[in-house]
VOMARZA-63947 format. One record per atom (N, C-alpha, C, O): residue in one letter; atom name; x negated, y negated, z. Coordinates in Angstrom, 2 decimals, always signed. Layout:
<rs>
+----+----+---------+---------+---------+
! aa ! at !       x !       y !       z !
+----+----+---------+---------+---------+
!  A ! CA !       X !       Y !       Z !
...
+----+----+---------+---------+---------+
</rs>
This chain:
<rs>
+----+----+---------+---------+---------+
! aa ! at !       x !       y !       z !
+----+----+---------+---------+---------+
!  X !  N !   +9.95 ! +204.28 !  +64.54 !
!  X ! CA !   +8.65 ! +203.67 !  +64.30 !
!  X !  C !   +8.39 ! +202.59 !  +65.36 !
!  X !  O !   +9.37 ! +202.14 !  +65.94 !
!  X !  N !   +7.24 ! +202.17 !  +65.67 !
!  X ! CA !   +6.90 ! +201.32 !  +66.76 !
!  X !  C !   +5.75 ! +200.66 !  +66.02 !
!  X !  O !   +4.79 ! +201.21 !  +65.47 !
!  X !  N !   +6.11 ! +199.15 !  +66.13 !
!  X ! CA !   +4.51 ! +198.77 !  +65.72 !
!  X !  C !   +4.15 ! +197.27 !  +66.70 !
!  X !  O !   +4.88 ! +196.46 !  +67.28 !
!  X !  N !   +2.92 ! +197.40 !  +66.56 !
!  X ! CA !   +2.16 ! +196.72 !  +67.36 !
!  X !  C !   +1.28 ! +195.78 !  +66.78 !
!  X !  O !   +0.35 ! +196.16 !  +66.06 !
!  X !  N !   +1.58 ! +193.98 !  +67.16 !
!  X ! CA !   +0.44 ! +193.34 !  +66.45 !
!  X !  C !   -0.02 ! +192.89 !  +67.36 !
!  X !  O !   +0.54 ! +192.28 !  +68.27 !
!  X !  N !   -1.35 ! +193.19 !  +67.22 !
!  X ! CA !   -2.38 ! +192.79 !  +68.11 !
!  X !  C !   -3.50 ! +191.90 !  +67.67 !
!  X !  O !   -3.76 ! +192.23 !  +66.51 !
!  X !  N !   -4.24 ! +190.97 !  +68.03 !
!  X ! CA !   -5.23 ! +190.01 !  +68.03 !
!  X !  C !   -6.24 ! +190.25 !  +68.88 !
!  X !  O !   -6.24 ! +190.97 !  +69.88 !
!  X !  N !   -7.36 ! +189.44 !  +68.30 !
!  X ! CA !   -8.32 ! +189.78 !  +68.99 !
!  X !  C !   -9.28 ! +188.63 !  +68.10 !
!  X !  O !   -9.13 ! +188.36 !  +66.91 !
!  X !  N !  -10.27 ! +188.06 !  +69.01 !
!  X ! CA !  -11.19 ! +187.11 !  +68.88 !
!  X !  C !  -12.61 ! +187.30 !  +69.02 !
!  X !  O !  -13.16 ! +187.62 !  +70.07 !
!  X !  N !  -13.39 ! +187.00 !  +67.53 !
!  X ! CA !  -14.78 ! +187.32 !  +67.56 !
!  X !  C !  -15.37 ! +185.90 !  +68.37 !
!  X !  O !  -14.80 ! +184.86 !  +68.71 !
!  X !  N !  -16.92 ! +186.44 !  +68.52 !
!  X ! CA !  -17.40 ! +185.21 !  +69.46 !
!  X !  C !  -18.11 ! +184.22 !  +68.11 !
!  X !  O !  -18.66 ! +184.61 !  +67.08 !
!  X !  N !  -17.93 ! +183.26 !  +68.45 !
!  X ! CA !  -18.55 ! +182.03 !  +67.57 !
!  X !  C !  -20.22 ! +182.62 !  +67.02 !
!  X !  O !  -21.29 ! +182.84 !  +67.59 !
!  X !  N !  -19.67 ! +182.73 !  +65.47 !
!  X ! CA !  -20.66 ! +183.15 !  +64.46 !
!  X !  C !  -20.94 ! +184.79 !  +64.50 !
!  X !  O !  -22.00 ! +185.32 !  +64.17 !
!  X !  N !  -19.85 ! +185.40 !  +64.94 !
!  X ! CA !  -19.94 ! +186.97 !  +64.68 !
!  X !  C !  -19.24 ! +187.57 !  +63.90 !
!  X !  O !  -19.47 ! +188.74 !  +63.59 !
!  X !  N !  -17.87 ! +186.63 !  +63.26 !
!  X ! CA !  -17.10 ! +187.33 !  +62.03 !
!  X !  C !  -17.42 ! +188.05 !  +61.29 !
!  X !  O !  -16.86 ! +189.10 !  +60.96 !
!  X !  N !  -18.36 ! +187.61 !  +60.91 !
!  X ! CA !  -18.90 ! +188.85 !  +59.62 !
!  X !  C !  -19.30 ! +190.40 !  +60.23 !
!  X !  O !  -18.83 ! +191.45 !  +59.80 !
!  X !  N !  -20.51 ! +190.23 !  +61.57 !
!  X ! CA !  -20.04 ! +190.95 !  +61.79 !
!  X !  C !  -19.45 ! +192.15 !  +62.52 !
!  X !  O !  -19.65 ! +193.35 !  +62.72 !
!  X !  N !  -18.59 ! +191.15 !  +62.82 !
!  X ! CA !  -17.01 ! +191.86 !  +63.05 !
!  X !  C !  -16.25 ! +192.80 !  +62.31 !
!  X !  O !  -15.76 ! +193.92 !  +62.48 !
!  X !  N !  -16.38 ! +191.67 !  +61.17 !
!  X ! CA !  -16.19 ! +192.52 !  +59.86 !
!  X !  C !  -16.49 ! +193.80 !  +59.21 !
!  X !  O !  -15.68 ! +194.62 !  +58.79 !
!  X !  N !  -18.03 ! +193.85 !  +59.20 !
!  X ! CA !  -18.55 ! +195.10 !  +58.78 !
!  X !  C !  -18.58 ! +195.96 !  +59.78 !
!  X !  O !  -18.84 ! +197.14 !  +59.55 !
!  X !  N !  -18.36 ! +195.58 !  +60.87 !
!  X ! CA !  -17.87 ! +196.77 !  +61.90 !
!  X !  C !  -16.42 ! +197.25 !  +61.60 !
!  X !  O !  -16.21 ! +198.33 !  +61.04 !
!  X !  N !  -15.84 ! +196.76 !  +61.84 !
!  X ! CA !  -14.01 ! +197.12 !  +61.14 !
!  X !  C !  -14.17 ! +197.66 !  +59.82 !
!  X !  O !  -13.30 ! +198.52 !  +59.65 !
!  X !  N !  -15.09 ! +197.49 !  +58.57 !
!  X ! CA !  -14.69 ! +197.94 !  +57.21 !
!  X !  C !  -15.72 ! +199.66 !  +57.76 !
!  X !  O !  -15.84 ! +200.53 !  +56.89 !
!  X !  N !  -16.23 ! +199.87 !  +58.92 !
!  X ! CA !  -16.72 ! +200.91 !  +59.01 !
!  X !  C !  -15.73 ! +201.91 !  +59.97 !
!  X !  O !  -15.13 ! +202.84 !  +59.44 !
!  X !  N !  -15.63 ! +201.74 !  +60.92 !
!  X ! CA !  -14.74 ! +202.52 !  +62.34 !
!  X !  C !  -13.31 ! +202.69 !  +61.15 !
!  X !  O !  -13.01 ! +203.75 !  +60.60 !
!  X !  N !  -12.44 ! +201.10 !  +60.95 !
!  X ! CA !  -11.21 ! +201.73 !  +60.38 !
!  X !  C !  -10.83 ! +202.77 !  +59.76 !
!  X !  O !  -10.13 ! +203.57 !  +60.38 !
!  X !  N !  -11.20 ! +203.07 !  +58.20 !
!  X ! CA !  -11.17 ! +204.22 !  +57.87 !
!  X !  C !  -11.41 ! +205.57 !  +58.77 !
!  X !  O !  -10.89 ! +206.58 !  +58.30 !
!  X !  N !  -11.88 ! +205.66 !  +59.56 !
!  X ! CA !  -12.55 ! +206.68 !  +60.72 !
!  X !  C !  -11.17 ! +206.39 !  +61.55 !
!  X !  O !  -10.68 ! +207.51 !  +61.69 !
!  X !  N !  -10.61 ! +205.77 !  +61.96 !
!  X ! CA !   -9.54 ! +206.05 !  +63.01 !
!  X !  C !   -8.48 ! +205.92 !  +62.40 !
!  X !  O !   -7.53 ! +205.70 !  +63.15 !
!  X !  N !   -8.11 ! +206.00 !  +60.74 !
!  X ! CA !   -7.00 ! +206.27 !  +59.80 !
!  X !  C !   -6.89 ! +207.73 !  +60.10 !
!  X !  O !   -5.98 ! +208.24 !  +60.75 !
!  X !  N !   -8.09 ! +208.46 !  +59.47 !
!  X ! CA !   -8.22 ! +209.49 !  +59.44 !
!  X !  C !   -7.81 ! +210.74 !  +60.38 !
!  X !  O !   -7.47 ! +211.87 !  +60.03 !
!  X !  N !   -7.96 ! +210.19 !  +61.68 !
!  X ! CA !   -7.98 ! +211.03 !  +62.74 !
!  X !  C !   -7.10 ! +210.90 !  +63.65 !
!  X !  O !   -7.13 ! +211.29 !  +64.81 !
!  X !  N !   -6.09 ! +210.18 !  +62.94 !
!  X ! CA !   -4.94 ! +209.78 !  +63.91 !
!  X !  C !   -3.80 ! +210.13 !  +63.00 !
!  X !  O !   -3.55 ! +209.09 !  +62.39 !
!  X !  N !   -2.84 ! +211.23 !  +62.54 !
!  X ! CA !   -2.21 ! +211.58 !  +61.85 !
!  X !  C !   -0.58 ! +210.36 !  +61.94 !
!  X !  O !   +0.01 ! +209.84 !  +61.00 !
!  X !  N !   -0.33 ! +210.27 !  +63.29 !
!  X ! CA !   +0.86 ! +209.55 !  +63.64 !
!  X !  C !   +0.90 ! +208.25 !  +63.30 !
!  X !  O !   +1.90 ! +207.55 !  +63.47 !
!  X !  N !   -0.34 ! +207.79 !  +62.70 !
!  X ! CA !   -0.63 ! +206.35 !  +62.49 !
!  X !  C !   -0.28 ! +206.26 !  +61.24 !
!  X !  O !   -0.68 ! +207.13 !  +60.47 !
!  X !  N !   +0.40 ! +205.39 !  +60.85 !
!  X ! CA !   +0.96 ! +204.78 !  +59.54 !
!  X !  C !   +0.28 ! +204.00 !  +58.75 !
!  X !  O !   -0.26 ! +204.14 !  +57.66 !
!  X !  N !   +0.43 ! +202.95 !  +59.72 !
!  X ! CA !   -0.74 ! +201.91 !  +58.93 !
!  X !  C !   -1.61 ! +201.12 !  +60.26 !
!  X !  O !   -1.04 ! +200.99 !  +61.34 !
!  X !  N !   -2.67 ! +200.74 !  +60.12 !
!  X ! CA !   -3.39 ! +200.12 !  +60.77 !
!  X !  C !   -4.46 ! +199.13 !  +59.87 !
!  X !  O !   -5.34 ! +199.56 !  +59.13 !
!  X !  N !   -4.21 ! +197.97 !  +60.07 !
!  X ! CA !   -4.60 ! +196.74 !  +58.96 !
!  X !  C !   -4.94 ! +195.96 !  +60.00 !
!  X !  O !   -4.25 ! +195.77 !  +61.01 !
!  X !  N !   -6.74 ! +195.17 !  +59.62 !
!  X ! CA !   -7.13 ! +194.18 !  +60.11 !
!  X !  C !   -6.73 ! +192.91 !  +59.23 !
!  X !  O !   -6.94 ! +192.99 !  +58.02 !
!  X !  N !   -6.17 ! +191.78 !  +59.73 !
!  X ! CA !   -6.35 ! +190.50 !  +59.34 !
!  X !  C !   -7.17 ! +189.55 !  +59.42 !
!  X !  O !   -7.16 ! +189.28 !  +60.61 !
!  X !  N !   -8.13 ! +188.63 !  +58.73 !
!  X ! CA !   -8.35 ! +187.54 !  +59.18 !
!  X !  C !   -7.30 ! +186.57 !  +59.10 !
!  X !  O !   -6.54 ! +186.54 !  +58.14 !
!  X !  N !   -7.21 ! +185.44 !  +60.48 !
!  X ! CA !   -6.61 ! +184.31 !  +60.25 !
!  X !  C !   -6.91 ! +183.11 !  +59.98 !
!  X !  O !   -7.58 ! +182.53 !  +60.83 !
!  X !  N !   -6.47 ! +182.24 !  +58.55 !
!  X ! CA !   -7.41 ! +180.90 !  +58.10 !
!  X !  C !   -6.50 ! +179.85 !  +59.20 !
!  X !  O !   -5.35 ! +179.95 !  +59.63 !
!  X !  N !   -7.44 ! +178.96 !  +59.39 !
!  X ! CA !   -6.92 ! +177.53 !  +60.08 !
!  X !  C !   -8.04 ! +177.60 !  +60.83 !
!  X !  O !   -8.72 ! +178.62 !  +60.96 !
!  X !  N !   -8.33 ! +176.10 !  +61.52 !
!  X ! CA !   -9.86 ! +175.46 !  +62.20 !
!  X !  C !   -9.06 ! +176.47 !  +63.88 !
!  X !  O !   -9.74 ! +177.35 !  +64.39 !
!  X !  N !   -7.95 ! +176.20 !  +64.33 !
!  X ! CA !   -7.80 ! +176.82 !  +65.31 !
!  X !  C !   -8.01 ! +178.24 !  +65.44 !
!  X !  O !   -8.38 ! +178.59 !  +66.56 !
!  X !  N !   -7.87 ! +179.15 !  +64.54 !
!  X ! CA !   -7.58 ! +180.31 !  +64.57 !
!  X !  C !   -8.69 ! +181.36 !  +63.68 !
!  X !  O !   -8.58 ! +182.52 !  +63.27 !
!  X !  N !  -10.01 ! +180.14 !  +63.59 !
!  X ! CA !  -11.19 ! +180.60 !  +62.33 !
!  X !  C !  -12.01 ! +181.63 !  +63.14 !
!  X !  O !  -13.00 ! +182.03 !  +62.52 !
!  X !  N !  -11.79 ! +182.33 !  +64.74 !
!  X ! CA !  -12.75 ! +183.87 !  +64.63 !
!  X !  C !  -11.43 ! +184.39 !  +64.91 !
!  X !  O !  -11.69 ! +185.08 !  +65.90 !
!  X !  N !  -10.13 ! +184.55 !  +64.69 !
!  X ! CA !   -8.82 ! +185.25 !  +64.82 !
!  X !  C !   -9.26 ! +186.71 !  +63.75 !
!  X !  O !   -9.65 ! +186.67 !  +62.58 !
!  X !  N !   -9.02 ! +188.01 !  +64.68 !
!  X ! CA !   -8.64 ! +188.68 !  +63.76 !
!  X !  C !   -7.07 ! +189.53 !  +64.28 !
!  X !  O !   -7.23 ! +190.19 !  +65.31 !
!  X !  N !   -6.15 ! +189.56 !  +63.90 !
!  X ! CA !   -4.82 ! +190.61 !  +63.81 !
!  X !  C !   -4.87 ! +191.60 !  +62.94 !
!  X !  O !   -5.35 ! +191.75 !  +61.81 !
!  X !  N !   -4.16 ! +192.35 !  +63.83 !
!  X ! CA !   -4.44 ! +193.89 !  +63.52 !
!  X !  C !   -2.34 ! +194.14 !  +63.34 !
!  X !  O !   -1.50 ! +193.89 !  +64.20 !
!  X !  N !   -2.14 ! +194.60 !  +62.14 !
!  X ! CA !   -0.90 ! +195.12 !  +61.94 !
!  X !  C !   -0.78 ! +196.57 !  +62.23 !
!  X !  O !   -1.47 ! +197.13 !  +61.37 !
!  X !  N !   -0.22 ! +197.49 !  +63.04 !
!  X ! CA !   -0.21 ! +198.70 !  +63.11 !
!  X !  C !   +1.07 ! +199.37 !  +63.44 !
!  X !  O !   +2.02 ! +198.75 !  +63.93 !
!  X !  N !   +1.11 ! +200.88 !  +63.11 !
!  X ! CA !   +2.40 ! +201.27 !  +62.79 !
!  X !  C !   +2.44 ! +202.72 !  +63.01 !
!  X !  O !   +1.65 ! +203.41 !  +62.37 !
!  X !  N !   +3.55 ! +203.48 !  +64.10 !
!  X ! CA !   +2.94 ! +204.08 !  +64.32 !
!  X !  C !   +4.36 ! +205.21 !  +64.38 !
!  X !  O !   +5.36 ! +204.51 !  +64.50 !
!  X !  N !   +4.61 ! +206.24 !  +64.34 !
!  X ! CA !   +5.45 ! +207.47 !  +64.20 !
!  X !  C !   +6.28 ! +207.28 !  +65.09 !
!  X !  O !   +7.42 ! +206.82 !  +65.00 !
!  X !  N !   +5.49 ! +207.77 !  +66.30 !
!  X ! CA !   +5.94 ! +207.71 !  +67.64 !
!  X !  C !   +5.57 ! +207.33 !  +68.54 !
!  X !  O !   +4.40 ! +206.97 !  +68.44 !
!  X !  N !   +6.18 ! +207.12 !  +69.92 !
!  X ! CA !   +5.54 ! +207.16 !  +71.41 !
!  X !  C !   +3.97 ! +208.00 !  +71.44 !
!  X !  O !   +2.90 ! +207.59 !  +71.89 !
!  X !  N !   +4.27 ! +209.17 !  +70.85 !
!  X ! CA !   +3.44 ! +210.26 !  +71.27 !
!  X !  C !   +2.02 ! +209.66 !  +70.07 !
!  X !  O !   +0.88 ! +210.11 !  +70.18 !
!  X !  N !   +2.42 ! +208.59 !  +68.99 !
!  X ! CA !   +1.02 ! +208.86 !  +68.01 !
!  X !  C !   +0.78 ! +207.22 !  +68.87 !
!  X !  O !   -0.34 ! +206.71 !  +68.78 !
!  X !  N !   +1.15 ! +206.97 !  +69.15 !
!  X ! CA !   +0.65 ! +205.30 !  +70.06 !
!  X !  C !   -0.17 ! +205.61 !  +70.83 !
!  X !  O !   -1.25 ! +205.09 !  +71.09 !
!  X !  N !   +0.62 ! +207.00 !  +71.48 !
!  X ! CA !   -0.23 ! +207.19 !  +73.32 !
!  X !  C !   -1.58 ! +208.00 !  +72.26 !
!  X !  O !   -2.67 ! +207.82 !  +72.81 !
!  X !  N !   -1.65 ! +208.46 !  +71.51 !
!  X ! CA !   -3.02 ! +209.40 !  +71.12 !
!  X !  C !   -3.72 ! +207.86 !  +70.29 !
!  X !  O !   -4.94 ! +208.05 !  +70.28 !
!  X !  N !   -3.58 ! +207.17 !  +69.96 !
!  X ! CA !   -4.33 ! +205.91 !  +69.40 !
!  X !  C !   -4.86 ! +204.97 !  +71.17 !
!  X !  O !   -5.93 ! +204.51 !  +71.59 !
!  X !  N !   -3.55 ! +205.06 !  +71.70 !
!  X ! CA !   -4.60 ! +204.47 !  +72.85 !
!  X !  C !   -5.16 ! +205.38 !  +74.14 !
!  X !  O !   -5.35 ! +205.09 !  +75.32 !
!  X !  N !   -5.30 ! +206.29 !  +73.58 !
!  X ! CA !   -6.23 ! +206.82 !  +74.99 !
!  X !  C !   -7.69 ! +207.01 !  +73.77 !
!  X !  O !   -8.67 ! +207.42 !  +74.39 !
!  X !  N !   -7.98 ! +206.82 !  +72.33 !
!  X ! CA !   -9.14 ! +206.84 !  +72.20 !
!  X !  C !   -9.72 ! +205.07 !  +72.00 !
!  X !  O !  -10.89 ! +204.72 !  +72.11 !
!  X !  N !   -8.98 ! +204.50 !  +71.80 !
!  X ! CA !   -9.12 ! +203.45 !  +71.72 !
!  X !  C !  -10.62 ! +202.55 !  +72.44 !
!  X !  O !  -11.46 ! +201.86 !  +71.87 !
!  X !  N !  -10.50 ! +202.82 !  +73.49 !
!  X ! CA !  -12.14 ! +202.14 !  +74.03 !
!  X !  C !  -13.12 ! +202.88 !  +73.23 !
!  X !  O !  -14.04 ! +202.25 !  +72.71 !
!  X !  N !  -13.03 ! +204.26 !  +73.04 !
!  X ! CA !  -14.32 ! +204.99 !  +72.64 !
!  X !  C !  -14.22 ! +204.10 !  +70.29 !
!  X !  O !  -15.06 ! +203.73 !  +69.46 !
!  X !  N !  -13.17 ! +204.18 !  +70.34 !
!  X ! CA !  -13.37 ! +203.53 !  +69.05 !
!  X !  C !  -13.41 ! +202.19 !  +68.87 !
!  X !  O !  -13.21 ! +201.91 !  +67.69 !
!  X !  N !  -13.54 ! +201.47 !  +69.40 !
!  X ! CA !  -14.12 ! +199.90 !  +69.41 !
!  X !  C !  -15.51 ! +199.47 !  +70.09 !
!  X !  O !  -16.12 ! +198.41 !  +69.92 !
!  X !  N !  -15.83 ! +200.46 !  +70.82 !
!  X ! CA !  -17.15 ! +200.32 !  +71.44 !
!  X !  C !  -18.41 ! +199.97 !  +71.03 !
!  X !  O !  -19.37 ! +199.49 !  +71.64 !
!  X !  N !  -18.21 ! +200.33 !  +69.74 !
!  X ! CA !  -19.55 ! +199.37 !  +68.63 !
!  X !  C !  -19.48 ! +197.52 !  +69.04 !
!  X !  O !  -20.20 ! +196.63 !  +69.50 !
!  X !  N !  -17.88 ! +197.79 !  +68.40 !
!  X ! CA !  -17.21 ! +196.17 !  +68.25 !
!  X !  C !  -17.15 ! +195.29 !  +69.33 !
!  X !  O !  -17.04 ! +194.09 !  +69.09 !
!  X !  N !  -17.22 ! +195.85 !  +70.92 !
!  X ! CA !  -17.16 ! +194.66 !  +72.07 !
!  X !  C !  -17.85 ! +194.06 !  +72.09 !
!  X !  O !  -17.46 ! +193.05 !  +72.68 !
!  X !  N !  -18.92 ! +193.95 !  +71.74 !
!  X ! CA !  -20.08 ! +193.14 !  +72.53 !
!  X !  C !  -20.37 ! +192.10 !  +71.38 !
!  X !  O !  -21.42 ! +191.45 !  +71.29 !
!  X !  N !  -19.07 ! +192.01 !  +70.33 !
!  X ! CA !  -18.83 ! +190.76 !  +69.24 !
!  X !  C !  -17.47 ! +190.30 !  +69.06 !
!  X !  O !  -16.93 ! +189.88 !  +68.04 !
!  X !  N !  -16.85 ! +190.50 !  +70.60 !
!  X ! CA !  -15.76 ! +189.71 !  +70.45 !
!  X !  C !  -15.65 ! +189.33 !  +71.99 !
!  X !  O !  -16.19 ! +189.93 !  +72.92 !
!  X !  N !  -14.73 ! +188.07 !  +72.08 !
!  X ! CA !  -14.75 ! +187.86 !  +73.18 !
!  X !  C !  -13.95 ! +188.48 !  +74.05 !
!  X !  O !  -13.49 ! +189.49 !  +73.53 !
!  X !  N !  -13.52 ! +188.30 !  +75.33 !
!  X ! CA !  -12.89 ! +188.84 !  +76.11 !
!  X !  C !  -11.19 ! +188.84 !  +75.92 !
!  X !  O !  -10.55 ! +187.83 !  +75.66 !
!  X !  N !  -10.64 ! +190.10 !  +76.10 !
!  X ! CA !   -8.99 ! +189.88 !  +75.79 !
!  X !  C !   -8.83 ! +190.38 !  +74.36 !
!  X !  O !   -9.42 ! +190.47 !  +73.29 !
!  X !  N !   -7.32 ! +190.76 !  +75.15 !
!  X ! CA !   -6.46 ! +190.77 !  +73.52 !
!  X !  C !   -5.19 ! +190.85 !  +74.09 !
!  X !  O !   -4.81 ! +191.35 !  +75.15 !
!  X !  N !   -4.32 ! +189.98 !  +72.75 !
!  X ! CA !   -3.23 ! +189.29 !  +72.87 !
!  X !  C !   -2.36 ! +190.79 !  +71.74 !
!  X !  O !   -2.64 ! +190.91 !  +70.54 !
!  X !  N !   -1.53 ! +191.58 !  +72.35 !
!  X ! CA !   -0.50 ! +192.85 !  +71.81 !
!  X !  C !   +0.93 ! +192.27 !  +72.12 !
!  X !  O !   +1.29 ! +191.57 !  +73.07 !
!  X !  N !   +1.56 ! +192.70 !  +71.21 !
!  X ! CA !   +3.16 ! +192.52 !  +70.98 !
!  X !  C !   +3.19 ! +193.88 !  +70.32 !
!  X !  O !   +2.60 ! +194.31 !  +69.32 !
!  X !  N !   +4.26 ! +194.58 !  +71.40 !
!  X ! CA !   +4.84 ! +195.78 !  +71.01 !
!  X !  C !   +6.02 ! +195.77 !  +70.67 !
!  X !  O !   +6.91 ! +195.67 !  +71.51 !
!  X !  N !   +6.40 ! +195.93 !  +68.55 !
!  X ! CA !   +7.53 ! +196.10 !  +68.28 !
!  X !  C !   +8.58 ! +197.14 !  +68.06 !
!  X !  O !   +8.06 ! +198.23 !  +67.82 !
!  X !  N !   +9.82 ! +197.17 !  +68.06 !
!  X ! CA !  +10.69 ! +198.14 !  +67.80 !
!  X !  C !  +11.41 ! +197.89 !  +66.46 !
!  X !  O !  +11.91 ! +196.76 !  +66.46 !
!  X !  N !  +11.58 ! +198.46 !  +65.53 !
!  X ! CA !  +11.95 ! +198.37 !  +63.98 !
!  X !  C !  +13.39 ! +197.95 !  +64.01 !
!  X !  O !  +12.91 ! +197.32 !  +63.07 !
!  X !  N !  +14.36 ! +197.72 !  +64.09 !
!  X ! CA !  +15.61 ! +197.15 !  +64.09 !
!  X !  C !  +16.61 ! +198.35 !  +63.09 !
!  X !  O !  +17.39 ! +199.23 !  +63.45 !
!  X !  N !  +16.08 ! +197.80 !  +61.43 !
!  X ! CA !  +16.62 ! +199.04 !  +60.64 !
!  X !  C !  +16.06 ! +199.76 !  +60.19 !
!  X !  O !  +16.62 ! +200.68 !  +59.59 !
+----+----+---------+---------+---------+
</rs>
């Protein structure tokens, strides 16, 4: 298993929606990505971290990672133009 937490930052006063963009696409890229385990948006509370969203994801293999990121631009493409620039990924390896 390989998982990946990734972040990502809405622009000041777009959380919400951010939000209703994610409670729409997610389900849609559960679906169509068989190798994917789990894929979970977070919000993060604190004044520093109040447009934070992390994303927990989890994934089979090499091979269901590489098919999540080669569609990846085409499935966030609603969502860019309400977050800011960047994203902060940590790619993990499961231990046991």
């Amino acid at each position: 298993m390989i998982t990946i937490i990734a972040t990502i930052k809405a622009k000041e006063g777009m959380m919400d929606k951010v939000i209703e963009i994610l409670k729409e696409i997610i389900p849609k890229i559960r679906e169509s990505e068989p190798g994917l385990k789990a894929y979970i948006p977070h919000t993060v509370k604190g004044r520093k971290d109040k447009n934070t969203i992390l994303f927990y994801e989890k994934y089979e293999n090499k091979e269901a990672l590489d098919v999540h990121m080669a569609k990846l631009a085409k499935n966030m493409e609603k969502l860019m133009p309400f977050l800011e620039p960047g994203m902060d990924t940590k790619t993990c390896f499961e231990i046991i």
